[in-house]
C-alpha positions as a printed NumPy array, in Angstrom:
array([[-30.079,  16.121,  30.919],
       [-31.258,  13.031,  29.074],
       [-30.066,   9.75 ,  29.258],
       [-30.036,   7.079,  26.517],
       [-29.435,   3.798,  27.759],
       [-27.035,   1.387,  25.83 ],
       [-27.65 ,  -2.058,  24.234],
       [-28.819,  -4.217,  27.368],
       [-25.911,  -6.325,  28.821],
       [-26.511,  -8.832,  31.403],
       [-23.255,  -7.855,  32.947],
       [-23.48 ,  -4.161,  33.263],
       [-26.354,  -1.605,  32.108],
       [-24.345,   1.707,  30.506],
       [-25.992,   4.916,  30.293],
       [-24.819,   7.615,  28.205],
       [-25.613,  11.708,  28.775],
       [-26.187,  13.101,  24.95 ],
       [-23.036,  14.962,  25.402],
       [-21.228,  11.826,  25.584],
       [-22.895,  10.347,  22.918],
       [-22.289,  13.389,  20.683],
       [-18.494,  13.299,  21.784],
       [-18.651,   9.854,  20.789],
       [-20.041,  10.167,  17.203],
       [-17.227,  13.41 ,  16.661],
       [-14.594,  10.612,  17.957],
       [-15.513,   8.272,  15.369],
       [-15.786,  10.711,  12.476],
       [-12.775,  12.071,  13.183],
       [-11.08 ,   8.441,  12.99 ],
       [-13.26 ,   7.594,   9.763],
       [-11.503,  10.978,   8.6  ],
       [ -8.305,   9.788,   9.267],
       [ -8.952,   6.453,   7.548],
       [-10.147,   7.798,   4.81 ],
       [ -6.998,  10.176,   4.336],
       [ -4.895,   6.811,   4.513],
       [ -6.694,   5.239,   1.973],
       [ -6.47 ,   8.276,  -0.189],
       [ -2.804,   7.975,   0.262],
       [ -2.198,   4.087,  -0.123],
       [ -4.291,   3.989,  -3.403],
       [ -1.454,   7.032,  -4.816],
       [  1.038,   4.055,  -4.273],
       [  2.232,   0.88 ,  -6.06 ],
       [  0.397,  -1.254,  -6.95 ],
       [ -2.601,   0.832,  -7.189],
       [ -1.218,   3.495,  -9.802],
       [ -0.184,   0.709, -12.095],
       [ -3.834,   0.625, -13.608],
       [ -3.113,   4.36 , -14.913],
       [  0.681,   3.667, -15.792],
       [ -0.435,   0.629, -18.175],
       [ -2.696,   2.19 , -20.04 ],
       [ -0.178,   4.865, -20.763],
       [  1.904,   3.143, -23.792],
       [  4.789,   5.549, -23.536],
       [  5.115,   4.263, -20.013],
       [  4.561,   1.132, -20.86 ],
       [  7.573,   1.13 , -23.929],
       [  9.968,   2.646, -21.437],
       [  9.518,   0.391, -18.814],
       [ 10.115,  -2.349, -21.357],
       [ 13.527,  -0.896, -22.406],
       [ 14.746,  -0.36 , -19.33 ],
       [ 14.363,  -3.83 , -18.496],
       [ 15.695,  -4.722, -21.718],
       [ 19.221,  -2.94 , -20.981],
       [ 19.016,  -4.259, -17.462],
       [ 19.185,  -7.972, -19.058],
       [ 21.586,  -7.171, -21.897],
       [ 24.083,  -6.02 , -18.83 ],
       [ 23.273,  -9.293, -16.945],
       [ 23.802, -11.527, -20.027],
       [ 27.049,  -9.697, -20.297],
       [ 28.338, -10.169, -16.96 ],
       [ 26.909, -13.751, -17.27 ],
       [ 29.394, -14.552, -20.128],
       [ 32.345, -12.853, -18.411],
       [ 31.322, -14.784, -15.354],
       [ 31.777, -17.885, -16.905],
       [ 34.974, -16.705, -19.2  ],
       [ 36.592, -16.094, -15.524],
       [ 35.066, -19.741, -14.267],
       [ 36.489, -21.18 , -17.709],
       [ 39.889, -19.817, -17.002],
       [ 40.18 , -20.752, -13.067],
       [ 38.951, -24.161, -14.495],
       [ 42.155, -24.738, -16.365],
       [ 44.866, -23.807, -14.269]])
């Protein structure tokens, strides 16, 4: 058994058997592994799929309309808002 002798620290000197050093390096690539899986899946979310979505025109035209509608409706509400306003107003 071998033993491979850490970066020199005045406080402690740490020595390491290969097996521990080889349990070490499969520790770490298993947490690079996991990493790597959540990056995979954060870059599948918003905001990162909007570079595919708006390049896609048909996407692009229905996002538009929906947000179109959606401020038609609040206009509408806005002016019978203010109708109702108008009329508590006056009495």
């Amino acid at each position: 058994m071998s033993f491979i002798r850490k970066k020199y620290s005045p406080i402690i000197n740490l020595f390491f058997t290969e097996d521990e050093i080889e349990l070490q390096i499969e520790i770490l690539r298993e947490g690079i592994k996991l990493l790597q899986e959540e990056i995979l899946h954060i870059r599948q979310q918003f905001p990162f799929t909007i570079e595919v979505q708006i390049k896609d025109e048909l996407w692009v035209k229905k996002q538009k309309d929906i947000i179109l509608v959606e401020i038609q409706k609040l206009m509408e509400l806005e002016e019978e808002l203010n109708k109702k306003f108008v009329l508590l107003v006056e009495l």
